[in-house]
Every structure is written in structure tokens, then in C-alpha cells.
C-alpha positions in Angstrom: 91.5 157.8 115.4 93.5 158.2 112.3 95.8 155.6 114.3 93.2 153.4 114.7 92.4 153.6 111.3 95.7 152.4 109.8 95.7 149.6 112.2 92.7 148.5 110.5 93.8 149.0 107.4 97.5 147.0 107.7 95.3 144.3 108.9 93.1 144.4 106.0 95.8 144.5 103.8 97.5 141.5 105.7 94.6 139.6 105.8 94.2 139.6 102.0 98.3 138.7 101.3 97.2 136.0 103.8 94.3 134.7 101.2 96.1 135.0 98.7 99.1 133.4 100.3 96.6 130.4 101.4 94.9 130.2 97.7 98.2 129.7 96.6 99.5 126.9 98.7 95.9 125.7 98.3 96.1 125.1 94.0 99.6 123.7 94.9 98.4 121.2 96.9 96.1 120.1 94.6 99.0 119.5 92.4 100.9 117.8 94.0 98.1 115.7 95.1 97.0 114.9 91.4 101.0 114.2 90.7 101.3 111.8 93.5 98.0 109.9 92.2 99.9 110.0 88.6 103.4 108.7 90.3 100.9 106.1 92.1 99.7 104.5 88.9 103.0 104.5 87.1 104.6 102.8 90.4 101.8 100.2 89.7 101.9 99.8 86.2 105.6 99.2 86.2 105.2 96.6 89.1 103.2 94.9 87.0 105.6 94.3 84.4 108.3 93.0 86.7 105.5 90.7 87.5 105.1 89.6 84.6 108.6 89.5 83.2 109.1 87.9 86.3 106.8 84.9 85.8 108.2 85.0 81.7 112.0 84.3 83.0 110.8 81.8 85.2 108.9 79.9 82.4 112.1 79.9 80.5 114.5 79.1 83.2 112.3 76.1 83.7 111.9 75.2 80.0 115.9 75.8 79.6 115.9 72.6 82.5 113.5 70.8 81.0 115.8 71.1 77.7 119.1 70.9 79.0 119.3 67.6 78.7 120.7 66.6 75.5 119.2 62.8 75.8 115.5 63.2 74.4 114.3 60.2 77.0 115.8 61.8 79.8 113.8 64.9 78.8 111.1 63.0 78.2 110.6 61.6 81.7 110.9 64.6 83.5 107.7 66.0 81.2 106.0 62.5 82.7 107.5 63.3 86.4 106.0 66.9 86.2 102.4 65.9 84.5 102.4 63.4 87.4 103.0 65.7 90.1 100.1 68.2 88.6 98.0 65.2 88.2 98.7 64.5 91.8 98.3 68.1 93.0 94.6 68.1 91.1 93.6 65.4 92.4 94.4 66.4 96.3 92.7 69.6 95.3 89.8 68.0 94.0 89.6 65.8 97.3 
């Protein structure tokens, strides 16, 4: 009987290390989870600024074309040449 009654008793014992264990593992999951959700956003955020310093570079590459030219006419027409190709673009849109 006595026996017996350690048995129950080790198990007892193990069972609560074992919730304690599992309550453990539990809050540090929920950790990790609310880190990952944090990493998430700042993965996000920063993709959003390559976007947009992205589209900024390619506004100035394009403006650095546009003025590369040193003969103002020259310039001048490829302004006209690009209106005229968004003018065309709208107007195939609008069709």
C-alpha cells in the first residue's frame, strides 16, 4: 500500500512539473507569436520604403534623361513626345 502510495504521489508530483513545464512553453509561445507579428510589420514598413525610394530614383533617373540634353529644343521635344504618348494612352483608356 505504502508502495502504491508513492506511485501516486511521483505522479502527482510529475504531473504538476509537467504544467508547469506546459505553462511555460505556453507564455513563450505567445511571445514569440507577438514578436513575429512585430517583425511582420517592420518587414512591411521597410518594403514600403524601398517602394517608394524605388519609384523616387526612377523619377529622377527619368528627369536626369529628360535633362541630359544640353540643347533646350532637343529637351523640349521629348516633353512634347511624352505628353503625346500620355495623351494617346488616355485617350485609348477612355475608349
Amino acid at each position: 500500500m505504502k508502495e502504491s502510495l508513492l506511485i501516486i504521489e511521483e505522479l502527482k508530483n510529475n504531473t504538476q512539473l509537467l504544467i508547469k513545464k506546459f505553462n511555460s512553453v505556453k507564455s513563450s509561445n505567445t511571445e514569440l507569436s507577438n514578436e513575429l507579428l512585430s517583425v511582420k510589420q517592420i518587414l512591411k514598413d521597410k518594403d514600403n520604403v524601398i517602394i517608394k525610394l524605388k519609384e523616387k530614383y526612377n523619377a529622377l533617373e527619368m528627369g536626369k534623361a529628360i535633362l541630359g540634353s544640353n540643347d533646350k529644343n532637343k529637351t523640349k521635344r521629348k516633353i512634347k513626345k511624352m505628353i503625346n504618348e500620355i495623351d494617346d494612352c488616355i485617350i485609348k483608356l477612355t475608349s
